[in-house]
N, C-alpha and C positions, 0 to 999 in steps of 0.2 A: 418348460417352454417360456411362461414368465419371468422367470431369472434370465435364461439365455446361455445355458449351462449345460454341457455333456457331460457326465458321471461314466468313464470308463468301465466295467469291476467284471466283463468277460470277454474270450473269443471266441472264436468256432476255428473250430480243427479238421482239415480235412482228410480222412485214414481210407484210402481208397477211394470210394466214389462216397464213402460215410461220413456225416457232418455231425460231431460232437461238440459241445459248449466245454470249456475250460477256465480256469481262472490264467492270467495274463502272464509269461513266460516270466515276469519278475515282480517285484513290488510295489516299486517305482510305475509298473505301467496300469495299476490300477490308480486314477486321476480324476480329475475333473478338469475339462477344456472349458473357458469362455469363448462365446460364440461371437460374431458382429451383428448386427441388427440387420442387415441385410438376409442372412443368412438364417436369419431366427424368420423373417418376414417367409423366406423361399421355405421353410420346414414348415409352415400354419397355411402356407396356400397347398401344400402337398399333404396337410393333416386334413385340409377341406375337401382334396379329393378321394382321400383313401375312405370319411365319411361315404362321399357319395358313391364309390364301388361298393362298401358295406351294405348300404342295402337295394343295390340294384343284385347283388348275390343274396342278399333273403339268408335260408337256411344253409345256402352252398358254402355260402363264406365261413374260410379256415380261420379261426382266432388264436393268433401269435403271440400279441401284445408286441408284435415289431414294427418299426415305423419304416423300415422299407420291406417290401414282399411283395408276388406275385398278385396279378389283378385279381386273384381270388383269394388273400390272405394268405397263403400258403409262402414257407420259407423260403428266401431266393439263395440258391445255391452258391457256395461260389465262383466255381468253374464257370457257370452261365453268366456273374457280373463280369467275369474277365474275359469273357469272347461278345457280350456286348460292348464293353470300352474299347475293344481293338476295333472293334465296327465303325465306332464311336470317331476315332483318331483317324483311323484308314478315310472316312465320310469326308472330312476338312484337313485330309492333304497334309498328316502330322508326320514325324519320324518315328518310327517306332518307339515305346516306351511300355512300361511296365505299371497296372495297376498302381503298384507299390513306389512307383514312384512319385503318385503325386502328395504321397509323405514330404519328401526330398523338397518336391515346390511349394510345399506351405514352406519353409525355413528362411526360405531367400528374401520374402516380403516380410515376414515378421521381422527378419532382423534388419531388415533396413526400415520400417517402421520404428525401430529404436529397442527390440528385444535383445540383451544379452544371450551369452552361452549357458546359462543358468536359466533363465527363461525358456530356452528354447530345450533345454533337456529336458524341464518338466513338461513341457506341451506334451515331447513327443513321449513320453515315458524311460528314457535309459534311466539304468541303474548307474551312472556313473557320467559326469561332465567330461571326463578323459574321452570315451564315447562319439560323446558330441563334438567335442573339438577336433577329434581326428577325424570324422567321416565328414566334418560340413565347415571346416572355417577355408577351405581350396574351392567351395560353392561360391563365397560372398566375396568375388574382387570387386565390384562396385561399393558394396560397404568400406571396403579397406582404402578407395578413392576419395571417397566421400570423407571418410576420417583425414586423410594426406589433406586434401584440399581444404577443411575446417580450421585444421593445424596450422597450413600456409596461410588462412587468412588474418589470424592471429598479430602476425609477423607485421604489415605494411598497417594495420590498425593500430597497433602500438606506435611503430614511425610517427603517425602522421599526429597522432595526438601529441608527443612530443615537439615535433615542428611548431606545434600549435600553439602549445607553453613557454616555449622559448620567448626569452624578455625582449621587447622591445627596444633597437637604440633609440638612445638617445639621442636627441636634434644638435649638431653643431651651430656654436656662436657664430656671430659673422667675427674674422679677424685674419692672422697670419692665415695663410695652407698650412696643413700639416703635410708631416713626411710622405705620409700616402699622396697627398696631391702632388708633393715634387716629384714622386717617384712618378706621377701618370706624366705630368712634364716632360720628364729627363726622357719617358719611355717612348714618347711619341718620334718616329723616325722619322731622318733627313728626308726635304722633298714633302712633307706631308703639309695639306692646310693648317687655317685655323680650327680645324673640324675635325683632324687627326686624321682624314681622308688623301689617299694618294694617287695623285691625279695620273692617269696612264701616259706613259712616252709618246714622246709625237715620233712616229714613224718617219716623216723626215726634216731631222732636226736644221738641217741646213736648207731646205727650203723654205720652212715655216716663216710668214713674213715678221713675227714677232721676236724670231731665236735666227737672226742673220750674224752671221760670225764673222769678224776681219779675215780679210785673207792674207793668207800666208803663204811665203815662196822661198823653196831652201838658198841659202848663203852665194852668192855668185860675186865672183873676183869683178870689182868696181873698177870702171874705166869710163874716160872721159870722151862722151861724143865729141862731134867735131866742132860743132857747135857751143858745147864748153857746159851741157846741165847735165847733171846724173839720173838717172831713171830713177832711183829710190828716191829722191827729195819729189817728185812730179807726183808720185804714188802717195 
């Protein structure tokens, strides 16, 4: 309880309605788990009450040496943990799930906490990382997001520090333009100010009193009034 430390090193086997201790289906699954402090705190307020059932049962109380059991000491079976947790799930409206599965939901917060497939095979005890990777890395697409998106960010941080080094020009003398400025000269289109701004068409060019145009009259065969002036010299 001080360290914060579970030591693995048996099971219980269920052979009919019979609950036998065994040593753990492989090697690997005798362990030791680190705890969190939260959950070391929730194991010491649960050691203060199984105190206090101990001696409100006096001589009654069964001595285990287990730290979960019935409120008289006696072994909790497992049949009976697993039709309380369905109670349990069904109470707050869960989907179905399986004791054994909340195996499965310890994996998804450790390894986004930052645990490897190596980490996460000794937690659970396999004999084999192949194991692990096949039954739980199709658990973790947020982890594999989380990785894409780390990766991506890599990419525009590099960019911009680059941008950032890049040498400063140098100030031009006063003197001739260079090419670039003939070339902004040459580029500036007909019609445009001093500003390289071009001014919109007057929609009507011949009334505008600024853009009045001579008038013009097609070619008519010249003849002389009676009077003896030509119309085009009067005009």
């Amino acid at each position: 309880m001080d360290a914060g430390l579970i030591t693995v090193a048996e099971q219980l086997v269920v052979d009919g309605w019979e609950v036998y201790e065994d040593d753990p289906k492989t090697g690997a699954g005798a362990r030791t788990i680190t705890l969190d402090s939260d959950t070391v705190q929730a194991l010491k307020r649960h050691r203060a009450q199984q105190d206090k059932d101990r001696k409100e049962w006096e001589n009654a109380w069964v001595e285990t040496g287990r730290v979960f059991t019935q409120e008289n000491g006696e072994m909790l079976h497992p049949a009976n943990v697993t039709r309380q947790f369905i109670e349990l799930y069904e109470e707050i409206d869960l989907p179905p799930v399986r004791l054994h599965d909340l195996r499965h939901g310890a994996v998804r917060p450790a390894h986004a906490a930052g645990a490897d497939l190596k980490d996460i095979q000794e937690m659970l005890g396999h004999s084999s990382i192949t194991i692990t990777a096949d039954t739980y890395t199709s658990l973790l697409p947020e982890a594999d997001l989380a990785i894409a998106e780390a990766a991506a960010r890599l990419v525009p941080r590099a960019r911009a520090t680059s941008e950032n080094t890049a040498p400063e020009a140098e100030p031009e003398e006063p003197g001739e333009p260079d090419e670039a400025d003939e070339a902004e000269v040459d580029s500036v289109p007909d019609g445009a100010g001093p500003s390289g701004e071009i001014s919109e068409p007057d929609p009507h060019p011949l009334t505008h009193p600024s853009r009045k145009r001579p008038r013009t009259r097609s070619p008519r065969p010249s003849r002389s009034l009676p009077w003896g002036r030509n119309p085009s010299s009067e005009r």
